[in-house]
Backbone as CSV, one residue per row, in Angstrom:
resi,resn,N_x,N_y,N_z,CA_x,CA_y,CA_z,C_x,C_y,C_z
1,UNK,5.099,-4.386,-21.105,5.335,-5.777,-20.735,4.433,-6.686,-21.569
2,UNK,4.970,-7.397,-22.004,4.479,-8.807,-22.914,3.716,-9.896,-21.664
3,UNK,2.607,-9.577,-21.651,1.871,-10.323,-20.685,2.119,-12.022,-20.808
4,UNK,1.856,-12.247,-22.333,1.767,-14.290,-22.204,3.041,-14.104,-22.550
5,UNK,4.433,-13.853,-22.934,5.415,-13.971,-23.061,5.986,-14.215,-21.217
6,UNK,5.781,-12.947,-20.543,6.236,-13.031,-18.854,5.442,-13.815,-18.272
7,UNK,4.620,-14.905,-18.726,3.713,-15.710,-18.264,4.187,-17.277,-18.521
8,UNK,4.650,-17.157,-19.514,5.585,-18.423,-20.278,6.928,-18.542,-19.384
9,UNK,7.215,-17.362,-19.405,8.750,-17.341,-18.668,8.864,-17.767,-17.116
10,UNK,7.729,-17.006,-16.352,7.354,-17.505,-15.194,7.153,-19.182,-14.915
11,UNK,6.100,-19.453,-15.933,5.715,-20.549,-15.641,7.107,-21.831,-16.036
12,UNK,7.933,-21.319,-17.224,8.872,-22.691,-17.438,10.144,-22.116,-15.902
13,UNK,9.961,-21.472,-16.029,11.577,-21.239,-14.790,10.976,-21.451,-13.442
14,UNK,9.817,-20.706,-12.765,9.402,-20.697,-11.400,8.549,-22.350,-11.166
15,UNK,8.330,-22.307,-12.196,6.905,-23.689,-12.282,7.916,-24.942,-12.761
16,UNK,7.884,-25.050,-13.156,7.915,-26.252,-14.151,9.753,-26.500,-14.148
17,UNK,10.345,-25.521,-13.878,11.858,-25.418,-13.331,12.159,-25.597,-11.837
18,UNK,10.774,-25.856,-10.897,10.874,-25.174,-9.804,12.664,-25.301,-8.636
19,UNK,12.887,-25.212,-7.823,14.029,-25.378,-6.828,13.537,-25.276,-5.958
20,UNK,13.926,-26.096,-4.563,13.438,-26.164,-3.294,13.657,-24.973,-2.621
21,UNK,12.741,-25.277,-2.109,12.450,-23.522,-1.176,13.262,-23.805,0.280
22,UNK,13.837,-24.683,0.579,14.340,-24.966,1.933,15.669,-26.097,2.072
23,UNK,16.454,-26.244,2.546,17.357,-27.265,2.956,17.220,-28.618,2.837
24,UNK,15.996,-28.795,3.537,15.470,-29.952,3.817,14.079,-30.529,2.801
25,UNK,14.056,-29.313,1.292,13.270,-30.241,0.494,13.963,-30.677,-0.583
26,UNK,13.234,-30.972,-1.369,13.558,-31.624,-3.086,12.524,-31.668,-3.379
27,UNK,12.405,-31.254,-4.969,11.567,-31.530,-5.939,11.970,-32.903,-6.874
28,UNK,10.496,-33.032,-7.108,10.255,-34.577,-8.174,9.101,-34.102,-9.282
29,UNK,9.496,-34.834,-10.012,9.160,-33.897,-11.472,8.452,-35.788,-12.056
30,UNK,7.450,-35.850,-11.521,6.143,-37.665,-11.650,5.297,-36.862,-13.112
31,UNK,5.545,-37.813,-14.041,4.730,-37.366,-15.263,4.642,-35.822,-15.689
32,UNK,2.961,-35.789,-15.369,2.669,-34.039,-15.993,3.114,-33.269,-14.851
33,UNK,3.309,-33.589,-13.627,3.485,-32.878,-12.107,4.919,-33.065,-11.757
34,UNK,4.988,-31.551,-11.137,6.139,-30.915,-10.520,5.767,-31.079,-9.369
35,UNK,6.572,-31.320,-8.328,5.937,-31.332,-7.044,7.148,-31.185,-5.849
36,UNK,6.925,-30.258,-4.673,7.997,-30.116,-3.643,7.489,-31.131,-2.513
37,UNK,8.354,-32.000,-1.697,8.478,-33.050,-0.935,9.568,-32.290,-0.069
38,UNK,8.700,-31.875,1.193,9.475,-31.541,2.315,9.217,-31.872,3.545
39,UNK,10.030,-31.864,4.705,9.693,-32.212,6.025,8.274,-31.796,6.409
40,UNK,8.153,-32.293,7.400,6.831,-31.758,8.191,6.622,-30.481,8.780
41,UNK,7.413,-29.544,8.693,8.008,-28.491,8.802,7.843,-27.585,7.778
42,UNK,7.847,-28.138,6.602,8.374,-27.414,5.580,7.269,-26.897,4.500
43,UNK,7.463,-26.855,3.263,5.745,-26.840,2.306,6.136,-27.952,1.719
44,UNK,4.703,-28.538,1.337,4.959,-29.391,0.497,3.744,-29.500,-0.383
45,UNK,3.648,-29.469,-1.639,2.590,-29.308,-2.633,3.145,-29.847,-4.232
46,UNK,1.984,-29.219,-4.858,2.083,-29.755,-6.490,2.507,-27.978,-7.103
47,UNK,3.584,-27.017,-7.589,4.217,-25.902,-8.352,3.363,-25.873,-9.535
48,UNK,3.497,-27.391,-10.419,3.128,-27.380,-11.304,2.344,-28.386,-12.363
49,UNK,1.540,-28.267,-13.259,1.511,-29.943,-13.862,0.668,-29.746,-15.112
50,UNK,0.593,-30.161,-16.340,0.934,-30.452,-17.336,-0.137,-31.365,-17.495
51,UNK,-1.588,-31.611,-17.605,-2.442,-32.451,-17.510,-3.385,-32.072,-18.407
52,UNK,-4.723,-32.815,-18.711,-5.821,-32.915,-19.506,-6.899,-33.186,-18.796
53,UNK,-7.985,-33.811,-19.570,-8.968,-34.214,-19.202,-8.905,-35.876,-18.486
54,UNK,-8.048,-36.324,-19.721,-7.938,-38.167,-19.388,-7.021,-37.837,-18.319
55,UNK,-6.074,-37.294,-18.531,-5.114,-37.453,-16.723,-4.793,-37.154,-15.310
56,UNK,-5.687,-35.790,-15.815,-6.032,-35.003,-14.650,-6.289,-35.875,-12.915
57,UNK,-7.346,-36.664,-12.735,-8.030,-37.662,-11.992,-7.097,-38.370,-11.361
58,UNK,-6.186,-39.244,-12.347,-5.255,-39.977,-11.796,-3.909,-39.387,-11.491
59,UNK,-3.779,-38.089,-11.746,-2.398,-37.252,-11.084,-2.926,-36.717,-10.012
60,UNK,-4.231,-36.802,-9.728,-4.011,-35.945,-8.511,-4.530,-37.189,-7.435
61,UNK,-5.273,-38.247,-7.761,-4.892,-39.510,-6.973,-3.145,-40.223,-6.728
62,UNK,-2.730,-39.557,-7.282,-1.702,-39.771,-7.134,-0.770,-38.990,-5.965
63,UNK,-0.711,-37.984,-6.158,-0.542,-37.153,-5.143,-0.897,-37.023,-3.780
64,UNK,-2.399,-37.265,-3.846,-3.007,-37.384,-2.655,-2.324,-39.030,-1.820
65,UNK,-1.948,-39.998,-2.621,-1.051,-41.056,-2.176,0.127,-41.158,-1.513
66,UNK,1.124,-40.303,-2.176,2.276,-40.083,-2.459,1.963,-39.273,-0.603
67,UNK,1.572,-37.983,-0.623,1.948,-37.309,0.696,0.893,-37.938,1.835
68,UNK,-0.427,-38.577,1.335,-0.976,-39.508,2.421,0.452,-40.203,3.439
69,UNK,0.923,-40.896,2.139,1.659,-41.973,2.480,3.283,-41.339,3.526
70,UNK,3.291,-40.001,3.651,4.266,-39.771,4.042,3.556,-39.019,5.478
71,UNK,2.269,-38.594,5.231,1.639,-38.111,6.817,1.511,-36.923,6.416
72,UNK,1.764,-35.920,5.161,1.750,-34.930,5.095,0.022,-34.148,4.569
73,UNK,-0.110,-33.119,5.472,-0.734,-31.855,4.923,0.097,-31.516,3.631
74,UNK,-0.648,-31.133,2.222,0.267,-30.615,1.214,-1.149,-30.110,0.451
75,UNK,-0.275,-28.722,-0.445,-1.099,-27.748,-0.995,-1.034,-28.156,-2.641
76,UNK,-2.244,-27.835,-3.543,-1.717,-27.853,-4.992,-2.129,-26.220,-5.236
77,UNK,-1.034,-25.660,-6.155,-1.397,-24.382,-6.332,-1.797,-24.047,-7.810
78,UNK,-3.230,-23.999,-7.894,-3.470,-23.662,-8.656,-3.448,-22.453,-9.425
79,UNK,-3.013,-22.107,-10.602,-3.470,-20.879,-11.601,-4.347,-20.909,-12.481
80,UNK,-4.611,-19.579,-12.871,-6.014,-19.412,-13.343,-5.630,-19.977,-14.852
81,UNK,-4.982,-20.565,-15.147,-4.652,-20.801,-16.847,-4.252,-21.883,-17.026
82,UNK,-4.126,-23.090,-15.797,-3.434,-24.237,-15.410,-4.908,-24.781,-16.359
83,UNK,-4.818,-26.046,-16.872,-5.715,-26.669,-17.490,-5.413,-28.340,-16.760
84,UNK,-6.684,-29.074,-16.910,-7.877,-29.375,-17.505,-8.814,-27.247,-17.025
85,UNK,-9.671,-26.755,-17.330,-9.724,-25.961,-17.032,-11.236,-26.152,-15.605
86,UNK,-11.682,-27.162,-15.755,-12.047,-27.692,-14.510,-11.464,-28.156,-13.420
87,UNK,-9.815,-28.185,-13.362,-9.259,-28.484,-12.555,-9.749,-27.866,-11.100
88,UNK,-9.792,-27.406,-10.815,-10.065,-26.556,-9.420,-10.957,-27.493,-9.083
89,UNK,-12.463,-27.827,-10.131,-13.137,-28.556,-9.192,-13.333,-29.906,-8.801
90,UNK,-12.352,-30.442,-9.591,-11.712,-32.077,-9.458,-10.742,-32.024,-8.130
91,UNK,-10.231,-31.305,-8.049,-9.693,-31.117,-6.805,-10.398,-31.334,-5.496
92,UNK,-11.628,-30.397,-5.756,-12.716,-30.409,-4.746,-13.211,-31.549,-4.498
93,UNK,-13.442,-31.955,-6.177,-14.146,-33.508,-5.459,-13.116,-34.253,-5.219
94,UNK,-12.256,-34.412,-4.995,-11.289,-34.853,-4.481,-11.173,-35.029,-2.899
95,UNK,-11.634,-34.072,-2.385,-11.006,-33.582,-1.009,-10.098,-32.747,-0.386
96,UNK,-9.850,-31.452,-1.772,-9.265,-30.522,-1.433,-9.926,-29.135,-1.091
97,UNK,-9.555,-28.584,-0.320,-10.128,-26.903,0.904,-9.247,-25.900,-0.546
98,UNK,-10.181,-25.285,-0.904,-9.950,-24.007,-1.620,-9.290,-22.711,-0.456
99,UNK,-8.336,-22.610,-0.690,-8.216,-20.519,0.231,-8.413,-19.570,-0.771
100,UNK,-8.172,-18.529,-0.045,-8.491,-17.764,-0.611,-7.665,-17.313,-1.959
101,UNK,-8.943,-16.764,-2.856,-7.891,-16.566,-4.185,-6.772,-15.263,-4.237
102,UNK,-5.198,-15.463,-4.584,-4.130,-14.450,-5.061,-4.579,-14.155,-6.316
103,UNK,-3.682,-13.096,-6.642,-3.329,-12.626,-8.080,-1.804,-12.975,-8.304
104,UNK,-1.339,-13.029,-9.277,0.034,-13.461,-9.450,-0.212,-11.867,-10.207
105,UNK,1.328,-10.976,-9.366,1.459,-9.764,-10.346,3.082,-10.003,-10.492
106,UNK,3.663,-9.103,-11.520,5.028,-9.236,-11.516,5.557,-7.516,-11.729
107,UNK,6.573,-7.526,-11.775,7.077,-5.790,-12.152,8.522,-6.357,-12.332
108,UNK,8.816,-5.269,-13.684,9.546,-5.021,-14.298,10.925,-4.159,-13.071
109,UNK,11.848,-4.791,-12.872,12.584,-3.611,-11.664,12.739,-2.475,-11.987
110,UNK,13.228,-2.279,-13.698,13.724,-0.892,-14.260,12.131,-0.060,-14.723
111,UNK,11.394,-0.952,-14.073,10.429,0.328,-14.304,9.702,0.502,-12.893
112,UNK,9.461,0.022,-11.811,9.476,0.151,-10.788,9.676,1.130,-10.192
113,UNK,9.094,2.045,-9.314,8.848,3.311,-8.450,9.428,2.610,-7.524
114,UNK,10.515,3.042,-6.777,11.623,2.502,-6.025,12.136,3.448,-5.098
115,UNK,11.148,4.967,-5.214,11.885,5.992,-4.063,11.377,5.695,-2.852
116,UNK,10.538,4.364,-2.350,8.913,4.800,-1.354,10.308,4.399,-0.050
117,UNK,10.511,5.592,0.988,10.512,5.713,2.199,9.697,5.213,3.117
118,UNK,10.570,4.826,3.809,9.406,4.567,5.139,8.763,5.995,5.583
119,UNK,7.828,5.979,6.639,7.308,7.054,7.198,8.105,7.010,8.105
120,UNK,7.923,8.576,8.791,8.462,9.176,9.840,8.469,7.977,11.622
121,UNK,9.664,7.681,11.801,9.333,7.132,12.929,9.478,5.638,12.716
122,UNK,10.064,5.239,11.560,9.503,3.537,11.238,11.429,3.554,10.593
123,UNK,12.290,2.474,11.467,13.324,2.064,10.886,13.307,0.816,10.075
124,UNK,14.097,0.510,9.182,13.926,-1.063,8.419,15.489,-1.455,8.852
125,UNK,15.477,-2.186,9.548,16.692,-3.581,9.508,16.616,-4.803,8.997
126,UNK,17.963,-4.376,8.309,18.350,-6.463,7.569,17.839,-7.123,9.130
127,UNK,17.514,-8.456,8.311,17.122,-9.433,9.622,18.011,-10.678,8.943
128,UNK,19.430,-11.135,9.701,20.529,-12.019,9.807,21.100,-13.079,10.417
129,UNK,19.889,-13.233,11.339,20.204,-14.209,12.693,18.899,-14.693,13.362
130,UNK,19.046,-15.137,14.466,17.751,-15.746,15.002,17.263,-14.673,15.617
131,UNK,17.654,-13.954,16.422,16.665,-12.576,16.821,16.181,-12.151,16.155
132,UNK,16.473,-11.367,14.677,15.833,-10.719,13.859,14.693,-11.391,13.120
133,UNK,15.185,-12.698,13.224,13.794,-14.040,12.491,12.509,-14.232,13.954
134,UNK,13.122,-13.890,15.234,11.948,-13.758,16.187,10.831,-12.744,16.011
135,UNK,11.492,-11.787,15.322,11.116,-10.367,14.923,9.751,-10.289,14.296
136,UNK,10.990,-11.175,12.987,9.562,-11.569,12.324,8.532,-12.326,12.212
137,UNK,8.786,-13.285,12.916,7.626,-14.354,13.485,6.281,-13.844,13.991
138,UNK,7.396,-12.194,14.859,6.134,-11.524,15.856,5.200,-11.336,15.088
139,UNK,6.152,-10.056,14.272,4.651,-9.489,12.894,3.960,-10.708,12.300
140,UNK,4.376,-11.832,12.344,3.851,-12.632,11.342,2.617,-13.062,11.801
141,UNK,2.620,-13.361,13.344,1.600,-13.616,13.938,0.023,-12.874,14.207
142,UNK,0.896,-11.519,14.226,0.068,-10.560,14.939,-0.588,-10.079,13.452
143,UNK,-0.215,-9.969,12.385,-0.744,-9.242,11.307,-1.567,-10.195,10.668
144,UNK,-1.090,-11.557,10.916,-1.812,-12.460,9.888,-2.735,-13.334,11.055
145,UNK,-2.702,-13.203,12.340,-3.208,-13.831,12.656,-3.179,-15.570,13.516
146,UNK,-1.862,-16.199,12.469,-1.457,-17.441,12.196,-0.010,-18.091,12.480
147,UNK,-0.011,-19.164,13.120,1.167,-19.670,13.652,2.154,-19.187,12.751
148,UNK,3.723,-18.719,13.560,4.842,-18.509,12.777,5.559,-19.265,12.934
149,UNK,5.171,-20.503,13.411,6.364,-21.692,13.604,7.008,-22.284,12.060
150,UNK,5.719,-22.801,11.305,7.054,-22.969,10.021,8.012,-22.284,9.334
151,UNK,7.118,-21.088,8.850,7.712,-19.577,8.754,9.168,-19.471,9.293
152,UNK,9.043,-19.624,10.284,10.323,-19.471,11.685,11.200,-20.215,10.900
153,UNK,10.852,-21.664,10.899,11.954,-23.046,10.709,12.146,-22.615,9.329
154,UNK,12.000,-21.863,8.403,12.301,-22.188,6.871,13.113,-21.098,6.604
155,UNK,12.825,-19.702,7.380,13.707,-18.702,7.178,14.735,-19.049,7.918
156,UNK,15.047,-19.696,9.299,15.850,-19.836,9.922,16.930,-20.849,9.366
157,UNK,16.471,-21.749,8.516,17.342,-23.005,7.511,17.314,-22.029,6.746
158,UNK,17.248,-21.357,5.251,17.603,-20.606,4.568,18.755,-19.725,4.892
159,UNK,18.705,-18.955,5.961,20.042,-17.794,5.924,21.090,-18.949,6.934
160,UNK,20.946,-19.954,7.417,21.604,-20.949,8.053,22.902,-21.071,6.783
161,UNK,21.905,-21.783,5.621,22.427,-22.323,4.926,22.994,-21.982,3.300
162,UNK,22.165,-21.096,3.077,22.835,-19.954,1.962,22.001,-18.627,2.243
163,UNK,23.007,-17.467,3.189,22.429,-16.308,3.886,21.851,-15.784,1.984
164,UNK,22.756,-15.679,1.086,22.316,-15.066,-0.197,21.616,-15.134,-0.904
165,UNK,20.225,-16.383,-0.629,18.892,-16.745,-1.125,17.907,-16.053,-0.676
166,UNK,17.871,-15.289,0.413,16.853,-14.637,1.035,17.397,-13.230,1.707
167,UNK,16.827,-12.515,1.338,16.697,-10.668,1.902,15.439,-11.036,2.819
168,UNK,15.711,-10.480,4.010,14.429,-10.238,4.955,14.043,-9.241,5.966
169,UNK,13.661,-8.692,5.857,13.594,-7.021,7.017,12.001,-6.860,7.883
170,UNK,12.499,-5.787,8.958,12.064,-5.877,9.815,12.123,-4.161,9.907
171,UNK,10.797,-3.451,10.421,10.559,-2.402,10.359,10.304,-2.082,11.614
172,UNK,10.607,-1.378,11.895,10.161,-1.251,13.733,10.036,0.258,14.187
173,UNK,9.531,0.435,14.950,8.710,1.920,15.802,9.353,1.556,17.193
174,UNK,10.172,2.647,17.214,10.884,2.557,18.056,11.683,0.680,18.146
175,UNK,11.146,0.315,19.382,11.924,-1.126,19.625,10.844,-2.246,19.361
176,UNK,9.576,-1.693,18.706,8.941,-2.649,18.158,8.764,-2.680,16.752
177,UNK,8.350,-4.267,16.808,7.921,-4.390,15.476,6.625,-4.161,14.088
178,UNK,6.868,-3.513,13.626,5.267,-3.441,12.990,5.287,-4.084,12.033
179,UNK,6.172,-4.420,11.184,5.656,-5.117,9.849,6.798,-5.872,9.510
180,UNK,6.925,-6.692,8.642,7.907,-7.436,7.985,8.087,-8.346,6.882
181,UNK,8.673,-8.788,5.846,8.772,-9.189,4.538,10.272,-9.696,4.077
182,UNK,9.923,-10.188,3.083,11.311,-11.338,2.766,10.842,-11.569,1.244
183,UNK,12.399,-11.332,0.734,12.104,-11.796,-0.729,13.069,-12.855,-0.725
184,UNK,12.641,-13.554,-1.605,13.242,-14.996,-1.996,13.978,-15.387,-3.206
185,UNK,15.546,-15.412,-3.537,16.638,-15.445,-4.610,16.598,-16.559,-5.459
186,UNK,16.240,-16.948,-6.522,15.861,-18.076,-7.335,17.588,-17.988,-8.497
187,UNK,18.580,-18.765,-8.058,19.653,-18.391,-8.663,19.344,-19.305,-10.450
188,UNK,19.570,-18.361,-11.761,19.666,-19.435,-12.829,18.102,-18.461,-13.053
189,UNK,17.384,-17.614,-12.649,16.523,-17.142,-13.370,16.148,-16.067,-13.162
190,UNK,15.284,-14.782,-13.595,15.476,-13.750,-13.666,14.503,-13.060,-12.577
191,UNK,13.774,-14.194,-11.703,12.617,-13.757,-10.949,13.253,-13.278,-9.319
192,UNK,12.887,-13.077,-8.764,12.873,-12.622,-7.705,11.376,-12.314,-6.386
193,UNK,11.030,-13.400,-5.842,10.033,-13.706,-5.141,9.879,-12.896,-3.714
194,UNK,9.073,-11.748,-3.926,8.300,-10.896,-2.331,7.259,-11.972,-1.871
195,UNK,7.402,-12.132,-0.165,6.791,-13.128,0.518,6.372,-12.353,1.936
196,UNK,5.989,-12.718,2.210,5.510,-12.678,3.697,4.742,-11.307,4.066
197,UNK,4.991,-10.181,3.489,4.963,-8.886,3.628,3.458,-9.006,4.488
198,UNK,3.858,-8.313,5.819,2.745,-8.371,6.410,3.114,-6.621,7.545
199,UNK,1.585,-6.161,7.712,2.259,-4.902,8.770,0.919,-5.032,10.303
200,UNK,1.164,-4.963,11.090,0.296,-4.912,12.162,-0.697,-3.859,11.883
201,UNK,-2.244,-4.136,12.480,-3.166,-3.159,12.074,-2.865,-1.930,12.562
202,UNK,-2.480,-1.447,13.600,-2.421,-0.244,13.792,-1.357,1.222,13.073
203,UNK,-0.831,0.279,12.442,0.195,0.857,11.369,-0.231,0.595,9.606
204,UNK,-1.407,0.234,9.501,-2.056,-0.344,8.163,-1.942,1.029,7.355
205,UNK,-1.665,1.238,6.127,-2.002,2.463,5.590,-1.305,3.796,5.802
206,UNK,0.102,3.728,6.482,0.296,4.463,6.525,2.179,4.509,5.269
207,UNK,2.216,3.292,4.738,3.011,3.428,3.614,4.681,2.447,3.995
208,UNK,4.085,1.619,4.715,5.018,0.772,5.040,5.680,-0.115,4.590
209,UNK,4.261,-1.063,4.609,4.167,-2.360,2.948,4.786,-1.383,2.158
210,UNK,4.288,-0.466,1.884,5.156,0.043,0.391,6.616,0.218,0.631
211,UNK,7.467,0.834,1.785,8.483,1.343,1.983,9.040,-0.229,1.614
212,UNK,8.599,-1.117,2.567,9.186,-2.782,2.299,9.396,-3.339,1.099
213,UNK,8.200,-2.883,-0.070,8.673,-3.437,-1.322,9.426,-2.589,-1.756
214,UNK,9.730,-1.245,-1.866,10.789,-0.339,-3.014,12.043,-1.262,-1.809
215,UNK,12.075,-1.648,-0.812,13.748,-1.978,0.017,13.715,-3.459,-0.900
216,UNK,13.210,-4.087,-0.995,13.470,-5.433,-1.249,13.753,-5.215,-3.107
217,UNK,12.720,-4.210,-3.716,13.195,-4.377,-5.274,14.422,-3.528,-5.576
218,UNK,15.037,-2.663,-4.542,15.955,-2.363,-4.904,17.500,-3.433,-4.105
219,UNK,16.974,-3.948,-3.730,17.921,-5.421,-3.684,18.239,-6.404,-4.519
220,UNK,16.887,-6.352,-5.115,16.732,-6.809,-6.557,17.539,-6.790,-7.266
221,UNK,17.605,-5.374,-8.144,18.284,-4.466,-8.643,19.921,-4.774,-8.553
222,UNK,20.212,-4.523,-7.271,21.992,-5.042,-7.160,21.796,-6.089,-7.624
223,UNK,21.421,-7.158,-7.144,21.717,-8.323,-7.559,21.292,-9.157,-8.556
224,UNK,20.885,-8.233,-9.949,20.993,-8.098,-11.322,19.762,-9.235,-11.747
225,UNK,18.529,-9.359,-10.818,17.321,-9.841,-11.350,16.670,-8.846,-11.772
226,UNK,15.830,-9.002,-13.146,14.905,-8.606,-13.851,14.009,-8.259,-13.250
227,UNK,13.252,-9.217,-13.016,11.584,-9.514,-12.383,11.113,-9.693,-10.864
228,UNK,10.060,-8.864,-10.318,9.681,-9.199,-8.784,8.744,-9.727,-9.209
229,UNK,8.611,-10.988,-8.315,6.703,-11.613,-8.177,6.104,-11.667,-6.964
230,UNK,5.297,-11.582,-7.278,4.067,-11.457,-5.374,2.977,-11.741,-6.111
231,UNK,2.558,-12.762,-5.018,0.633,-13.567,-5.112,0.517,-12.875,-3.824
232,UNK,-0.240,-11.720,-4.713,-0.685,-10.533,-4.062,-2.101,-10.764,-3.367
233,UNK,-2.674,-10.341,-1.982,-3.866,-10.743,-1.825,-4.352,-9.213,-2.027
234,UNK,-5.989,-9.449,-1.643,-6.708,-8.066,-2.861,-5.772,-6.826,-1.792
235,UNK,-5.801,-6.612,-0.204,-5.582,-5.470,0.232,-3.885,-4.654,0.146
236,UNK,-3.115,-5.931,-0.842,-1.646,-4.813,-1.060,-1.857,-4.864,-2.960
237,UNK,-2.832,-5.836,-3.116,-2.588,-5.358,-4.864,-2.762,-3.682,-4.917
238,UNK,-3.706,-2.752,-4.534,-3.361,-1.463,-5.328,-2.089,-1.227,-4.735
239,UNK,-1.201,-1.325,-3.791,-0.077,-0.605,-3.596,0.927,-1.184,-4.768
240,UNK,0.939,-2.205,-5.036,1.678,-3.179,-5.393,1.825,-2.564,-6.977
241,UNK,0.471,-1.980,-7.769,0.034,-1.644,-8.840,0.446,-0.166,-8.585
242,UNK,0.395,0.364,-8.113,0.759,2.416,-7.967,2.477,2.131,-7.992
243,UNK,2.803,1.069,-7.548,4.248,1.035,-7.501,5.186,0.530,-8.687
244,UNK,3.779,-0.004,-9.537,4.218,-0.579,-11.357,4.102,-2.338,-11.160
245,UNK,3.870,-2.735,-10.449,2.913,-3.983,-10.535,1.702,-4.452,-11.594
246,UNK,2.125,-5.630,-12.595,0.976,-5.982,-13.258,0.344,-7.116,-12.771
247,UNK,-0.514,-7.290,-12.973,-1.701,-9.006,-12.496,-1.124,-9.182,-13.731
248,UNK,-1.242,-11.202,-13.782,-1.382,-11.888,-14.772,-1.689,-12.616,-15.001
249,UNK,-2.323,-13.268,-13.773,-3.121,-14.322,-13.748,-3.593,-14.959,-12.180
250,UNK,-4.547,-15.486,-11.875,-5.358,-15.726,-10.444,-4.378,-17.322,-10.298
251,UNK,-4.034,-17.515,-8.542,-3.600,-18.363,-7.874,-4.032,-18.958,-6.795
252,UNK,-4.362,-20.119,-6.446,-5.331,-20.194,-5.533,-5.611,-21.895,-4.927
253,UNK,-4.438,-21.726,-3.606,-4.088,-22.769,-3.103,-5.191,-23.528,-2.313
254,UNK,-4.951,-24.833,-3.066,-5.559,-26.065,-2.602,-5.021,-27.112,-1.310
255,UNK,-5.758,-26.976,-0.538,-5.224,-27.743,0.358,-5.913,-28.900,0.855
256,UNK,-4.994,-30.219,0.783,-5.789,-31.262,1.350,-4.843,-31.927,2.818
257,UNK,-5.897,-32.417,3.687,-5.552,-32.648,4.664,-5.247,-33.914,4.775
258,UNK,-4.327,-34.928,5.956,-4.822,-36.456,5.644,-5.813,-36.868,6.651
């Protein structure tokens, strides 16, 4: 794999090409910045932007205006290669909350280790409707900790409104749930976005997450995308990497509040 070549490609199609992630957003493409404008419900941040030293300051006063002015919480997501290359900490002085840092990895599908089974005892179901999106709310909560209410509202508008943008499954032990994940269909480019992948602790480690990504990249696969991406956090990057996952660069969402 051509590292700054699949880095270029990423960045003009996923970034700088971006498409709304939901029903109810739109993107606006203000100077050097790409940016998603969605309900209160929804995400809303800066994808991408195209800045320096002289402009940096006033695009992101800008921003901070723009979703002030609408009431919104909104994220800028930074990468590790995004320039001014002080950006991150203009942000800060800004008034933006650093989280924690991703890796952006990608994999090749046709080279991808794609046999991984679930373990003994663990079924995976398509999730198609609002029960199966309760499903996943559960895991979402319980593994991560953190409200699944938007989560809820964005998968639930997505298969509402084009079921063929999103694959999402649900793994369960017996009639519960342990883990769950959703990849995301970017039509017009070759990527293919793993999200949510989360498994309850008591099932950690035993090859689940993994069973979830070979189901979702071989969905992939049919439906004739190239490339998986995941902003991997550190505890699924080695699975992610044993499975033919490369890093290519650090991601690392900014969030400002109003």
């Amino acid at each position: 794999m051509d590292h700054a070549s699949i880095l270029a490609l990423y960045d003009r199609d996923m970034r700088e090409g971006a498409q709304p992630d939901s029903p109810d957003a739109r993107i606006e493409r203000i100077g050097g910045v790409v940016r998603q404008v969605s309900s209160a419900r929804g995400w809303n941040g800066v994808v991408w932007s195209d800045l320096d030293a002289a402009s940096a300051d006033a695009a992101i006063a800008e921003q901070i205006a723009q979703f002030t002015g609408l009431g919104r919480e909104f994220e800028w997501k930074l990468y590790g290669h995004d320039l001014p290359v002080d950006l991150g900490q203009r942000l800060r002085d800004a008034g933006f909350t650093a989280q924690p840092e991703e890796t952006l990895m990608i994999g090749e599908v046709a080279a991808l280790t794609l046999d991984a089974e679930p373990p003994e005892g663990i079924r995976v179901l398509p999730v198609t409707d609002a029960k199966g999106v309760d499903l996943v709310a559960e895991v979402h909560e319980k593994a991560f900790g953190t409200d699944s209410s938007r989560m809820r509202h964005q998968l639930l508008a997505r298969l509402a409104a084009d079921p063929d943008s999103v694959v999402a499954v649900v793994a369960l032990a017996g009639d519960t749930p342990v883990s769950a994940a959703r990849m995301e269909l970017v039509p017009g480019t070759r990527f293919a976005g793993l999200w949510g992948g989360g498994t309850v602790e008591a099932w950690r480690g035993r090859g689940v997450y993994r069973a979830l990504v070979a189901h979702r990249a071989r969905a992939a696969v049919d439906r004739g995308y190239r490339y998986l991406q995941v902003d991997a956090m550190s505890a699924s990057r080695p699975v992610l990497e044993r499975l033919g996952f490369t890093p290519l660069t650090t991601t690392t969402p900014y969030v400002y509040v109003p």
